[in-house]
C-alpha positions as a printed NumPy array, in Angstrom:
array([[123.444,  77.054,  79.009],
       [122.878,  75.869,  75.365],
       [122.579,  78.732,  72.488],
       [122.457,  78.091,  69.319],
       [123.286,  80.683,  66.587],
       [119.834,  83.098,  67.789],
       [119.292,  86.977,  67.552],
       [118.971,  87.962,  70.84 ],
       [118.038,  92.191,  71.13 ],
       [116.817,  94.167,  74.297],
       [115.487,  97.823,  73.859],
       [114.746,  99.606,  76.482],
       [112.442, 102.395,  76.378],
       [110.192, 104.766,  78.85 ],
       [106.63 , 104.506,  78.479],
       [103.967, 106.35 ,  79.867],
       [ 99.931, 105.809,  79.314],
       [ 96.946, 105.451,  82.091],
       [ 96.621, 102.182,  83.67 ],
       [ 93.443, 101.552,  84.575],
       [ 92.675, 105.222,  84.023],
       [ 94.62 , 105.638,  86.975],
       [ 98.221, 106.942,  87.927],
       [100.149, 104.621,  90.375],
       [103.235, 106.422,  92.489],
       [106.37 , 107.311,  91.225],
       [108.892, 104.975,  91.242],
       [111.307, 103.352,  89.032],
       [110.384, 102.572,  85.721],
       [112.006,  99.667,  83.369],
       [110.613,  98.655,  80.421],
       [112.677,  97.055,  77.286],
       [111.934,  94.99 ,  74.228],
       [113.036,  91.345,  73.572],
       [113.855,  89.281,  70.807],
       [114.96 ,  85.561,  71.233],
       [114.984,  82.118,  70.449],
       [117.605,  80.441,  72.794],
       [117.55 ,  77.131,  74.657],
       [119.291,  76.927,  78.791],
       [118.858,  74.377,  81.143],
       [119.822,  77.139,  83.668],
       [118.332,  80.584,  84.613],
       [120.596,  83.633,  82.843],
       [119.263,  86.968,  83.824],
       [118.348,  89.821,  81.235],
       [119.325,  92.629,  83.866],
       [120.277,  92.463,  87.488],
       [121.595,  94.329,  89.725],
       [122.939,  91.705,  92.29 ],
       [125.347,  88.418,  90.642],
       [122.341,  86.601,  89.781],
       [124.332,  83.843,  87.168],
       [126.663,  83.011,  90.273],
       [124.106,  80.929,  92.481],
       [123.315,  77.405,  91.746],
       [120.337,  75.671,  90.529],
       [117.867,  74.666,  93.546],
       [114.182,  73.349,  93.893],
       [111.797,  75.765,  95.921],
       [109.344,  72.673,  96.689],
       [107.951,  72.33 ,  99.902],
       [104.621,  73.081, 101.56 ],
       [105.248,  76.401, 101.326],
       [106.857,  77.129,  97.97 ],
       [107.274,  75.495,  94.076],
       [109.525,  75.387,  90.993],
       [113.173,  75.377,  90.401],
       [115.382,  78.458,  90.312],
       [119.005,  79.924,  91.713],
       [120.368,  79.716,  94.987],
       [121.174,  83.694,  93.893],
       [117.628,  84.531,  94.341],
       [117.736,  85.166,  98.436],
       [121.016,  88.102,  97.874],
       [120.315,  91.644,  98.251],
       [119.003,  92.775,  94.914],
       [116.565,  91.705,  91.753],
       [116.983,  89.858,  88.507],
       [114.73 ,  89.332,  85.258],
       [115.527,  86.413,  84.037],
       [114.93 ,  83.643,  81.258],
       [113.557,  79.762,  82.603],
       [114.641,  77.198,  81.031],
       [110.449,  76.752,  80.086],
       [111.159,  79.765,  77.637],
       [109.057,  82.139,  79.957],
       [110.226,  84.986,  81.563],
       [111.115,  85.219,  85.717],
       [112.215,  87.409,  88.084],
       [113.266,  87.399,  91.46 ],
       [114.096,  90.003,  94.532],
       [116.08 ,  89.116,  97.762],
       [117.3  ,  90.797, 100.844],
       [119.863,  88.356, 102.03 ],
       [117.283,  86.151, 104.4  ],
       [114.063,  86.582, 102.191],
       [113.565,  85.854,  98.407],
       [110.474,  86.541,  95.968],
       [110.164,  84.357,  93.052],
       [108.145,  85.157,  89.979],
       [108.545,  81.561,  87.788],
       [105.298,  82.245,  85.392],
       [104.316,  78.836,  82.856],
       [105.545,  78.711,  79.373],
       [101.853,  80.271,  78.419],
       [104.457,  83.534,  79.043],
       [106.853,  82.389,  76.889],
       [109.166,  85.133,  75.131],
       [111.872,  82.599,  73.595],
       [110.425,  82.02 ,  70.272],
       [111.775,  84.376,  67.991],
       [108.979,  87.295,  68.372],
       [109.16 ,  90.678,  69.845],
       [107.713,  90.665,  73.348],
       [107.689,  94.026,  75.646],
       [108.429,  93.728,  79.581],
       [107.902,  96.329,  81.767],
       [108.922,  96.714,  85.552],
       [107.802,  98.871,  87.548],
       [108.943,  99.474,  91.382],
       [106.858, 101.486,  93.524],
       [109.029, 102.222,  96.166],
       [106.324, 104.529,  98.192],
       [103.842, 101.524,  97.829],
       [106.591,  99.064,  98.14 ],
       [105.572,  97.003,  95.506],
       [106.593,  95.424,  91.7  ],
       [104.593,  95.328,  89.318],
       [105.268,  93.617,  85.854],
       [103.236,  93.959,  82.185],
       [104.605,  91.446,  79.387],
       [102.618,  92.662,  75.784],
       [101.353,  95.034,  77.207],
       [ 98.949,  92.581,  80.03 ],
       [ 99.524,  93.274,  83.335],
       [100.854,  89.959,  84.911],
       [101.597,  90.29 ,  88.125],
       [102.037,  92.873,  91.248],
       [103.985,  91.516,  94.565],
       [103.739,  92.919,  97.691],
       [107.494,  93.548,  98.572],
       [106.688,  95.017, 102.343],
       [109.799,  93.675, 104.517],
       [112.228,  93.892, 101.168],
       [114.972,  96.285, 101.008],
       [113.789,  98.757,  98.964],
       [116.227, 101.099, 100.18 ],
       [119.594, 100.185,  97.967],
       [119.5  , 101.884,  94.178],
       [117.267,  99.652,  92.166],
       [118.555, 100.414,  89.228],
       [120.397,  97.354,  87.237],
       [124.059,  97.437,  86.742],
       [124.359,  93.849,  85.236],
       [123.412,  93.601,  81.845],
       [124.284,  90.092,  80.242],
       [126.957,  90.832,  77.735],
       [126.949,  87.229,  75.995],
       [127.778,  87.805,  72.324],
       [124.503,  87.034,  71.535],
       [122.901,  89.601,  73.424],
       [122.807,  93.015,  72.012],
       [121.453,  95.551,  74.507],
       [120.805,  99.204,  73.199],
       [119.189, 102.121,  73.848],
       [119.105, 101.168,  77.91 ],
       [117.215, 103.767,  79.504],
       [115.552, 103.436,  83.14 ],
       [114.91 , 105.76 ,  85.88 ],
       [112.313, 107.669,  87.951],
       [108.937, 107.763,  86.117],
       [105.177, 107.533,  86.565],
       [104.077, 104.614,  85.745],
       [100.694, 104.058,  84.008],
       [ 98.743, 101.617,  81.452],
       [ 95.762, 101.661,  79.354],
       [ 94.046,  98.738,  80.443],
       [ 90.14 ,  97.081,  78.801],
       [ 87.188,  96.703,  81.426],
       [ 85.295,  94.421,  80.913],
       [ 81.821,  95.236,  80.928],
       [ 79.412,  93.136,  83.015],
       [ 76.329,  93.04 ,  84.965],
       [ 77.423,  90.451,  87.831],
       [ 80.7  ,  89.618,  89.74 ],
       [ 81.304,  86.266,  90.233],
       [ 83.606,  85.921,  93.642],
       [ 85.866,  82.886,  94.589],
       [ 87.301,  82.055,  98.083],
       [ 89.007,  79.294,  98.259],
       [ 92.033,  77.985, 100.861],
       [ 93.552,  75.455,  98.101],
       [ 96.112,  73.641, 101.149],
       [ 99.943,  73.814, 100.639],
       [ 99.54 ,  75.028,  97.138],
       [ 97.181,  72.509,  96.319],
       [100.084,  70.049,  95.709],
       [ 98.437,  67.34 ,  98.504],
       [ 96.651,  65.272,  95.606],
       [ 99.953,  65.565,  93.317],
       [103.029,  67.939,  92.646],
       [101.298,  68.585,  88.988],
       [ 97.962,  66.483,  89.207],
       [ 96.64 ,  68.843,  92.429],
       [ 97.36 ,  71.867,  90.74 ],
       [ 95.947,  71.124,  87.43 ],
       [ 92.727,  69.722,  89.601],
       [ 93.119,  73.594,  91.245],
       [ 92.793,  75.034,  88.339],
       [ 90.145,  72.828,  86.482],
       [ 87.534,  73.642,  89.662],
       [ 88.09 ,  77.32 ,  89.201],
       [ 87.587,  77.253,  85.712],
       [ 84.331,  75.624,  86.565],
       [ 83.178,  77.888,  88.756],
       [ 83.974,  81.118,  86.603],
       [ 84.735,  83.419,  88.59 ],
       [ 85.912,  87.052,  87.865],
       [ 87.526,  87.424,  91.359],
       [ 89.696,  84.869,  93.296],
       [ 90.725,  85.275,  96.856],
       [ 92.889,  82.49 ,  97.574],
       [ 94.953,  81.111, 100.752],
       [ 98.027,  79.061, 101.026],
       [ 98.732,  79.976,  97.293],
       [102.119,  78.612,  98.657],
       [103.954,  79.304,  95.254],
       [101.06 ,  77.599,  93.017],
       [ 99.471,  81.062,  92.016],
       [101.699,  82.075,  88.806],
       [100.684,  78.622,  87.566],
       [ 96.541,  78.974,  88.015],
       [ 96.705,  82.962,  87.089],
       [ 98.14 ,  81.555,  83.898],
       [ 95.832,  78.973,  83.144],
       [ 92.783,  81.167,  83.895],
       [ 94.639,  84.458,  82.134],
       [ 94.445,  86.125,  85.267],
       [ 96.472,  88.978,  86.613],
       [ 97.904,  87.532,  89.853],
       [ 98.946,  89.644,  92.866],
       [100.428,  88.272,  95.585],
       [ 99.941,  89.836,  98.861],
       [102.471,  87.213, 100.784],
       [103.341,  83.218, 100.444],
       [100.13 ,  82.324, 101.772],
       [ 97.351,  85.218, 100.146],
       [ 96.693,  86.13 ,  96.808],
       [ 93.998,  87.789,  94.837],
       [ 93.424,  86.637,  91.045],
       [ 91.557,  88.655,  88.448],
       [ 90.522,  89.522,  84.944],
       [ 90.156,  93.488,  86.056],
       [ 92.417,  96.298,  85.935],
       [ 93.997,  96.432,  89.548],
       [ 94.118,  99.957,  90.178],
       [ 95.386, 100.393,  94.182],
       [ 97.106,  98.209,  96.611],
       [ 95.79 ,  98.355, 100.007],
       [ 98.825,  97.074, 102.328],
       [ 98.582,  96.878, 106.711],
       [ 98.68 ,  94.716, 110.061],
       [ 99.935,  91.469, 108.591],
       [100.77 ,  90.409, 104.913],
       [100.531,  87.067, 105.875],
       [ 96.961,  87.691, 106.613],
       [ 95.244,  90.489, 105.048],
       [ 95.837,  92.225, 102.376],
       [ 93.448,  93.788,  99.371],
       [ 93.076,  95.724,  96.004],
       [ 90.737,  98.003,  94.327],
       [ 89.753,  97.079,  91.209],
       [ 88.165,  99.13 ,  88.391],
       [ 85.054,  97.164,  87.167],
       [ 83.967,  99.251,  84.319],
       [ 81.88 , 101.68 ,  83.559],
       [ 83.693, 104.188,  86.077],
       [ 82.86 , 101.364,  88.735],
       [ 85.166, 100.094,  91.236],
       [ 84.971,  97.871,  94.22 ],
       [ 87.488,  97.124,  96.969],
       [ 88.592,  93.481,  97.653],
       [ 90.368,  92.261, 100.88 ],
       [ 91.429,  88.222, 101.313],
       [ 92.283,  87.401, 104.878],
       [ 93.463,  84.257, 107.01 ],
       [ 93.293,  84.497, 110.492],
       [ 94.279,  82.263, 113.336],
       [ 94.206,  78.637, 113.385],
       [ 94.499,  78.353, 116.897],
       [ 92.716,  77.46 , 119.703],
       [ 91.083,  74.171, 118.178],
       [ 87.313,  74.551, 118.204],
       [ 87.395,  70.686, 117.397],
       [ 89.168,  70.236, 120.988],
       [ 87.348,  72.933, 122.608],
       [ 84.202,  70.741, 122.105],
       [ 85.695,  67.808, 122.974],
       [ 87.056,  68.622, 126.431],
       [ 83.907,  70.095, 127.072],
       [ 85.712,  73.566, 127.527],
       [ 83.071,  76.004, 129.381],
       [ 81.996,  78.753, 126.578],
       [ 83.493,  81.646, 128.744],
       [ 86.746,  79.867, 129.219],
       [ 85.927,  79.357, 124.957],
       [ 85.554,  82.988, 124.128],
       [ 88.472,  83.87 , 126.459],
       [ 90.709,  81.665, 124.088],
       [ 88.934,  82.915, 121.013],
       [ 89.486,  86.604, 121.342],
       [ 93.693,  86.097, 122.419],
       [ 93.952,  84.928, 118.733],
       [ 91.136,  85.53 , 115.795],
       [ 88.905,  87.992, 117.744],
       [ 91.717,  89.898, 118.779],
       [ 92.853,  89.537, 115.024],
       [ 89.872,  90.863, 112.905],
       [ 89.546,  93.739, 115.385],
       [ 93.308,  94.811, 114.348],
       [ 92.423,  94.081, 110.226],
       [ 89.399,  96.401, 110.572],
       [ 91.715,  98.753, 112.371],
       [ 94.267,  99.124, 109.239],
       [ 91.115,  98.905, 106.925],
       [ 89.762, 102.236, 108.764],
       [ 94.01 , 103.841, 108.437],
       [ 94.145, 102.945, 104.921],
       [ 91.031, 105.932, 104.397],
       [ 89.25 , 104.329, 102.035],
       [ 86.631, 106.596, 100.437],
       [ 82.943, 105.653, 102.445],
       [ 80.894, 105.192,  99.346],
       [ 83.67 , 102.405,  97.99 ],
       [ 82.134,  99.186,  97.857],
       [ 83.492,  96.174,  99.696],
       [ 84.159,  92.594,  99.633],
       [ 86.345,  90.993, 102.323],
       [ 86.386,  86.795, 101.908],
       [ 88.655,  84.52 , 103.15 ],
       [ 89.652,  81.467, 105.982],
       [ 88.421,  82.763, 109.167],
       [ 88.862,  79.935, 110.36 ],
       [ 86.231,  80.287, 113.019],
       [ 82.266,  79.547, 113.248],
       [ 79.811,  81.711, 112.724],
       [ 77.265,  83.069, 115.214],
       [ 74.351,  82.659, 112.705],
       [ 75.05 ,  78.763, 112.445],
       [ 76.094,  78.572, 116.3  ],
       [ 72.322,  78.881, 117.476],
       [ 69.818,  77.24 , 119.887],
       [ 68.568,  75.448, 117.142],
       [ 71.997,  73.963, 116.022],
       [ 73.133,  73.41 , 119.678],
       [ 72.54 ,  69.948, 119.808],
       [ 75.476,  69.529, 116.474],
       [ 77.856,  71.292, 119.197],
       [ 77.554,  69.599, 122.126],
       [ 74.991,  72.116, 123.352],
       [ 77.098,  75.444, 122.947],
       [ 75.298,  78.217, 121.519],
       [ 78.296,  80.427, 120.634],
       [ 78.616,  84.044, 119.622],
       [ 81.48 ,  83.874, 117.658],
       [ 83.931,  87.116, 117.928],
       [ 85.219,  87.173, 114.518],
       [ 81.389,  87.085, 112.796],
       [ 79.76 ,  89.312, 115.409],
       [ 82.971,  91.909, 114.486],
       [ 82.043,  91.492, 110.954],
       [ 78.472,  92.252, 111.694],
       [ 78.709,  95.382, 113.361],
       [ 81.268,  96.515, 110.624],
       [ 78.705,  96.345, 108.87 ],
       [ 79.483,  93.457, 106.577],
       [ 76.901,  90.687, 105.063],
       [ 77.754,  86.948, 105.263],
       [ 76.516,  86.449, 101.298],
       [ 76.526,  82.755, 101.909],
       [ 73.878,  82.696, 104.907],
       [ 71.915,  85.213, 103.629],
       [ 71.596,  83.303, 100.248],
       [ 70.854,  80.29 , 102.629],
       [ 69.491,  80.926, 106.073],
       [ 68.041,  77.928, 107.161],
       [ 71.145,  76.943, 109.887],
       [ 69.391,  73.63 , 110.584],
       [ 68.822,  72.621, 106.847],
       [ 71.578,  74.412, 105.28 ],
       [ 74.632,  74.006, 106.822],
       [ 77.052,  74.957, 104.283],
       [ 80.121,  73.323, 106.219],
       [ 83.518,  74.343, 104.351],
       [ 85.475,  72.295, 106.981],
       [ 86.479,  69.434, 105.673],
       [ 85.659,  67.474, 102.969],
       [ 88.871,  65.475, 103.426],
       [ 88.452,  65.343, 107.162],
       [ 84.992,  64.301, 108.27 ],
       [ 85.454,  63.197, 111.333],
       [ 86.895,  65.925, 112.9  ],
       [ 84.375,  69.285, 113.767],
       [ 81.86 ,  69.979, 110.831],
       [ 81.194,  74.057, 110.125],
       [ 81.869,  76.923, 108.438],
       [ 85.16 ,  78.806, 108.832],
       [ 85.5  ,  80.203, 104.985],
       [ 83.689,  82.835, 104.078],
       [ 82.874,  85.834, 101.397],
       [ 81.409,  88.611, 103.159],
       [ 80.311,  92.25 , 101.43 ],
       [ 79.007,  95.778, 102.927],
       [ 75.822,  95.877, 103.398],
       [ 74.838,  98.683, 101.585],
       [ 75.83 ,  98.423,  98.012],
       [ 75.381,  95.009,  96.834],
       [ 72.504,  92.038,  95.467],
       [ 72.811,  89.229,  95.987],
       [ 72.064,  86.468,  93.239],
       [ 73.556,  82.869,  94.272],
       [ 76.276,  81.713,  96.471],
       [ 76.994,  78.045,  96.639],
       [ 79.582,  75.489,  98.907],
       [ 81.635,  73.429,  96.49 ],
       [ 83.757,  70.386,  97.34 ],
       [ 81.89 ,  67.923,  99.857],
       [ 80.584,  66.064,  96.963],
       [ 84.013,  64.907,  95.936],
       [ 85.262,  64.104,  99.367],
       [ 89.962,  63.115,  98.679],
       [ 89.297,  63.384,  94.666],
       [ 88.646,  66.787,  95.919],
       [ 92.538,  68.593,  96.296],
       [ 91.956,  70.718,  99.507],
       [ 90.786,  70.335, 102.745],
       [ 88.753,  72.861, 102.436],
       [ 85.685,  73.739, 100.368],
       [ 85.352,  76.413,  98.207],
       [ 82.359,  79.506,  98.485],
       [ 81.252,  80.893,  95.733],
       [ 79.208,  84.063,  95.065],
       [ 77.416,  86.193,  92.549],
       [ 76.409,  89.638,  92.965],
       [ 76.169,  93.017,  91.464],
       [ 76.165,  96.239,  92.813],
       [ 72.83 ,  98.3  ,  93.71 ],
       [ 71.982, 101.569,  91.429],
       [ 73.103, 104.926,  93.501],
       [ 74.308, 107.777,  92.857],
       [ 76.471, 108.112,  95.319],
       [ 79.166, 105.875,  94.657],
       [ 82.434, 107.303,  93.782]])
């Protein structure tokens, strides 16, 4: 680690406010005050309580995962920590499974100004959530992490030229006054970005990522195989990022306000999000099954019982157990919805007579959209568009067209509550410039006048 001659000062303080006009759990509470302007080519840790500084320096990168940190990061335990990019990380293990947080230098708290971090465990919710100046950066689901051990830190890093007073942490409420913004329409997002998005470049498929949201504007991203990429586009856009696992992630500009956690982190997971103006909406992202192939179902000429048969051992049996821990999590009626995500399956309103000729003469009545039908969702997209023979709206694949053309992404709402102004397919018009194999959906909709909504 290089340090210069720097002032280096933590204070740590209790706060209390109302985040998002709402009080989250009680849990453990740090929050401290930080003053710096060091250099490292390493990772040292602000407070710990596992031996963070002992583990060696490792790359994350793989399909599944990005950025450099410490071989530290999978023992029992968290750290906050400083990256050598200036910005703050952290990092929570349970000696086979690590979380890393490795934000972008746009989070930077090395350059000689006052910054204020705040960490907040939920350990009923079993989740972290973590404000730097007061903006809510992040929330990680930490379902399957030891929660169990004392949480609070009993490393503090006692370099000479850190000064650490006032420490205070301990049980607290945790709450935040947090800014709605005010608007008329939501614009929604769902977009499977493949392996992080890292497929057209380590850095060039990311920043591609990121400059097709930014396009597209919207207020709300549900993302899959976020694969370690999400700090990096939530801090381009100025989003707060929460990730639900490796693969799912939701991305926002509004106050997150509840977690909704069941079945399978890896695919489902949602939030409720305050909207303003007292209004709030519930967002779930999903990714369901990949298997059976559809594209080799067709091929062999698989008989459409023997089809459905398949079908419901993996993603119809699937979306019946997501509904089934949406229904646990008693979610008040009147809350609005919007579930999107990578089904990937068709759709029984594309599937038709009149399309049968695209599929080798199947008509099929897909279980995962019939389910969401009689749930009582709306597919925005086909409603928006429901010519099936002129409007196909395929979001598999623009990089692979010569395997089975359809649609297996999708952003779906309740029926009730919502209008619906434009949703649009983006990506086929790019074909490898564009960085997943899979299209994005897009959306924009606001919610109906009634008086009834809580």
């Amino acid at each position: 680690m290089r340090v210069p001659l720097i002032s280096l000062i933590i204070i740590y303080t209790l706060v209390s406010g109302v985040f998002a006009q709402k009080t989250i759990r009680e849990g453990l509470l740090i929050s401290f005050d930080i003053k710096t302007k060091v250099e490292v080519d390493t990772f040292p840790y602000l407070i710990a309580n596992k031996d963070w500084n002992a583990g060696k320096i490792i790359s994350l990168e793989s399909n599944s995962n990005f950025g450099e940190t410490l071989t530290s990061g999978t023992r029992l335990g968290w750290a906050l920590f400083l990256q050598p990019n200036g910005a703050l990380g952290w990092n929570i293990g349970n000696e086979k499974r690590r979380l890393d947080y490795l934000p972008t230098a746009k989070r930077k708290i090395n350059d000689g100004k006052w910054h204020t971090i705040e960490v907040f465990y939920d350990l009923e919710g079993r989740s972290m959530w973590l404000w730097l100046d007061k903006v809510h950066l992040t929330t990680y689901n930490l379902r399957g992490m030891n929660m169990d051990v004392s949480m609070l830190a009993n490393q503090i890093n006692k370099n000479p030229t850190f000064k650490i007073r006032k420490l205070r942490m301990g049980d607290q409420h945790k709450s935040k006054e947090q800014v709605f913004r005010d608007q008329e329409h939501l614009r929604i997002a769902n977009w499977n970005i493949w392996h992080g998005g890292r497929h057209n470049g380590r850095e060039e498929g990311v920043r591609q990522v990121i400059g097709h949201l930014r396009t597209q504007k919207p207020d709300i991203i549900c993302m899959q195989e976020t694969y370690g990429s999400g700090p990096i586009i939530a801090d381009s856009l100025g989003f707060t990022f929460y990730s639900i696992s490796s693969n799912l992630s939701i991305m926002t500009h509004f106050p997150i306000q509840e977690l909704y956690q069941g079945y399978d982190d890896f695919r489902f997971g949602g939030v409720k999000l305050g909207i303003g103006q007292g209004k709030e909406v519930a967002v779930f992202d999903i990714w369901i099954n990949s298997s059976p192939s559809s594209n080799q179902h067709l091929k062999d000429q698989v008989p459409l019982g023997v089809m459905l048969g398949e079908e419901m051992k993996t993603r119809g049996r699937e979306i019946l157990q997501i509904h089934k821990a949406i229904k646990e999590l008693g979610i008040h009626p009147d809350l609005p919805r919007i579930m999107a995500g990578d089904f990937n399956s068709g759709s029984h309103l594309d599937w038709t007579q009149r399309t049968a000729e695209r599929h080798k003469g199947f008509v099929v009545p897909w279980p995962v959209s019939r389910t969401m039908y009689r749930e009582g969702y709306v597919d925005v997209w086909r409603t928006m568009n429901p010519d099936e023979v002129l409007q196909t709206g395929y979001t598999w694949s623009p990089r692979f067209k010569n395997t089975l053309q359809y649609r297996i992404d999708y952003i779906y709402t309740d029926a009730l509550y919502w209008n619906y102004v434009t949703s649009e397919i983006v990506g086929y018009e790019l074909g490898k410039e564009w960085p997943s194999d899979h299209a994005m959906v897009t959306a924009t909709i606001n919610l109906k006048k009634m008086d009834n909504q809580p």
